[in-house]
C-alpha atoms as one frame of an Amber mdcrd trajectory, in Angstrom:
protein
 160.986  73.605  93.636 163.504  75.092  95.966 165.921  72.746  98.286 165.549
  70.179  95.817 168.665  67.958  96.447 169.909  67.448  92.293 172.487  64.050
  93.134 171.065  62.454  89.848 174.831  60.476  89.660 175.993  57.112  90.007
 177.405  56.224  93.477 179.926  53.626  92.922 180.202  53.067  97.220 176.328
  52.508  97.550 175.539  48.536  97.777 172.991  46.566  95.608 170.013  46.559
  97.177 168.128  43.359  98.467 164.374  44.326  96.929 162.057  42.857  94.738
 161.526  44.573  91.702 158.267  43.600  89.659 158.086  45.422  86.044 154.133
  45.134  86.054 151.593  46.023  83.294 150.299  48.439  85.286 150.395  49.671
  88.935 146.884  49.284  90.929 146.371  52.244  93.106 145.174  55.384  93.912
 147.365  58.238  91.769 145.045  61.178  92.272 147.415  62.818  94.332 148.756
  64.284  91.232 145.801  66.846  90.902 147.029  68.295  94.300 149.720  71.071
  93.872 151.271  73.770  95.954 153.356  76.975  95.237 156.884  77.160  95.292
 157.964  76.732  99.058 157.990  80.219 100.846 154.703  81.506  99.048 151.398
  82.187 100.423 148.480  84.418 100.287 148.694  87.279 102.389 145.974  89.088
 104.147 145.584  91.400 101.243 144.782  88.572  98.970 148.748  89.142  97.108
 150.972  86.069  96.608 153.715  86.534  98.425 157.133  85.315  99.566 158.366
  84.895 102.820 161.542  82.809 103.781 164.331  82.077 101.329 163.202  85.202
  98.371 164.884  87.359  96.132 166.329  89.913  97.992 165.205  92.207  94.949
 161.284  92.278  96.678 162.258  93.512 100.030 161.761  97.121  98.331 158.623
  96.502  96.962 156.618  96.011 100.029 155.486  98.391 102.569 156.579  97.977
 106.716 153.212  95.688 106.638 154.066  92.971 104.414 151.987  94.214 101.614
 152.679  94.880  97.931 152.904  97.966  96.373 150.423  97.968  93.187 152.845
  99.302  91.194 155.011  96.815  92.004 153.180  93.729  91.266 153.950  93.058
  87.461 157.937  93.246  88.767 157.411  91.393  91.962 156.058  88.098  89.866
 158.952  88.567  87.590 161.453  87.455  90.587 158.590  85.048  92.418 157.670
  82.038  90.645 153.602  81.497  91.233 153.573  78.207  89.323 150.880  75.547
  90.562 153.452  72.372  91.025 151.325  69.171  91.005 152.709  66.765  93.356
 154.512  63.630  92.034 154.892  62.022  95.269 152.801  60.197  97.944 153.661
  58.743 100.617 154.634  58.047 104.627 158.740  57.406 105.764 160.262  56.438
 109.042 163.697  58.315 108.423 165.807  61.075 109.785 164.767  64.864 109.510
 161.067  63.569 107.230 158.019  65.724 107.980 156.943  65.183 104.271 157.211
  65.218 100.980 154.845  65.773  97.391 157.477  65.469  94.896 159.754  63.905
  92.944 161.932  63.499  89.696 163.075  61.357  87.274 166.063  61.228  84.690
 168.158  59.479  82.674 172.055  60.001  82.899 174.379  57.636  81.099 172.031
  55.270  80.325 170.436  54.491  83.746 167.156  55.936  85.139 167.440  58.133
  88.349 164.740  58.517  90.036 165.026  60.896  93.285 162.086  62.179  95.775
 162.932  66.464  96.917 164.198  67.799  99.831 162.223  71.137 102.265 163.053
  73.679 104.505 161.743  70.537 106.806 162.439  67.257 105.688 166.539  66.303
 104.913 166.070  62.676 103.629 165.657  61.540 100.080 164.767  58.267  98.615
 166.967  57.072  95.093 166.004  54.763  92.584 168.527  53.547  90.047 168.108
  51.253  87.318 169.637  50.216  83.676 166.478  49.819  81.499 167.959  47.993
  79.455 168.957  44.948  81.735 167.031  42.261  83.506 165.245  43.421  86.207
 167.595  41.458  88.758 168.544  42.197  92.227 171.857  43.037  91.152 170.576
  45.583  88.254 169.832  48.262  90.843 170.303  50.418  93.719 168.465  51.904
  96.297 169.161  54.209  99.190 168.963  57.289 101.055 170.851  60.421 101.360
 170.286  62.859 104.985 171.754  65.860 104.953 171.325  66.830 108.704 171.015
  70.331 109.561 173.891  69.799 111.721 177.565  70.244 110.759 177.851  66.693
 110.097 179.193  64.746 106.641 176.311  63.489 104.045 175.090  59.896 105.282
 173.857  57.495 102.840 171.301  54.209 104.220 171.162  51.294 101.785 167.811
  49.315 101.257 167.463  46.380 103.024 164.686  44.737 101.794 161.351  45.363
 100.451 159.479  45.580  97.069 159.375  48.526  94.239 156.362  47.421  91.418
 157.038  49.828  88.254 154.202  50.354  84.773 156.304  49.033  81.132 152.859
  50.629  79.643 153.779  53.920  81.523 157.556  53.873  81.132 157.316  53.125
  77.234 155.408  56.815  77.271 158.039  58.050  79.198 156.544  58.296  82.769
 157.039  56.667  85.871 154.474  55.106  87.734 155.913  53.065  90.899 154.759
  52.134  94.383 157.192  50.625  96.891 157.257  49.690 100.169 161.142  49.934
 101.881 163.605  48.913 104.843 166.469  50.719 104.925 169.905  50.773 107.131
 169.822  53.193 110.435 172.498  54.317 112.260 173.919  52.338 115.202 171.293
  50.456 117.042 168.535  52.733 115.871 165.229  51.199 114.885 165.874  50.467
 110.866 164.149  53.160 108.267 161.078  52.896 105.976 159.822  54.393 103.055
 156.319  53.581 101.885 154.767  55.336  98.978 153.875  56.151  95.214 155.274
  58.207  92.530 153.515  59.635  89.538 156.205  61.802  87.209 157.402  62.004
  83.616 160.841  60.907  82.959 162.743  63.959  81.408
């Protein structure tokens, strides 16, 4: 997905986070949310029935559209070579209290040097992502992990990063043995100032590449 913010790296600065961390069995809930998807962000149906792109495209498709908007039909085979029409199933549910959030339906998961990043994406309207970091291989202690979030404000302003305060994160050993994470949590995070403090409630459904 586009505007996907790729920080999968260990933050030395970032604090432990104060959170209870269950490794359960298996996570009650409802996952369907996974058989939702959505394009790419920036395409959409037009009125001609076409797929097409509108915001941040290839510049290479201007060309093959008339003044209205619509394709040329000799120019559709080419035009899908530069716009991706994949169906992306979400990954993500879920509601946050946080700076620059409308929403968000994904998120991704990897291991780097040994620990487990897990990260929701960035939009064209929402600036604020939620981390998950973890060694595997260690007790699941409050010390183990870290938890935060990074806003990139559309203003000319440095990266800010908000440490967890409290809260819970409940992860599946069934579903992480088979390489996928399965996790609901339920957040507090740092604010700025004397700002009301930030939340992040919600459930994530992805494999872990």
């Amino acid at each position: 997905m586009k505007f996907i913010l790729f920080l999968f790296s260990v933050l030395p600065f970032i604090g432990i986070s104060q959170v209870d961390f269950t490794w359960a069995d298996s996570v009650e809930g409802d996952f369907s949310f996974i058989e939702n998807w959505d394009y790419e962000e920036g395409i959409y149906v037009n009125k001609w029935g076409q797929l097409s792109c509108d915001g941040f495209c290839p510049i290479e498709i201007d060309r093959m559209k008339d003044d209205q908007g619509r394709i040329y039909d000799d120019s559709l085979t080419a035009f899908y070579s530069y716009v991706d029409t994949t169906h992306h199933h979400y990954t993500h549910e879920g509601t946050a209290k946080s700076y620059g959030f409308e929403e968000c339906h994904y998120a991704s998961a990897k291991v780097l040097l040994g620990k487990v990043h897990i990260q929701t994406h960035v939009n064209m309207s929402t600036h604020t992502s939620l981390h998950i970091v973890f060694d595997p291989n260690e007790a699941f202690e409050k010390r183990t992990f870290k938890i935060y979030l990074i806003y990139n404000s559309i203003r000319n302003v440095p990266r800010q990063y908000f440490i967890a305060l409290n809260g819970n994160v409940e992860i599946s050993k069934k579903k992480f043995d088979e390489g996928i994470i399965q996790m609901k949590f339920d957040l507090v995070f740092q604010s700025e100032g004397e700002d009301e403090l930030q939340s992040w409630e919600g459930k994530i459904l992805t494999r872990l590449d």
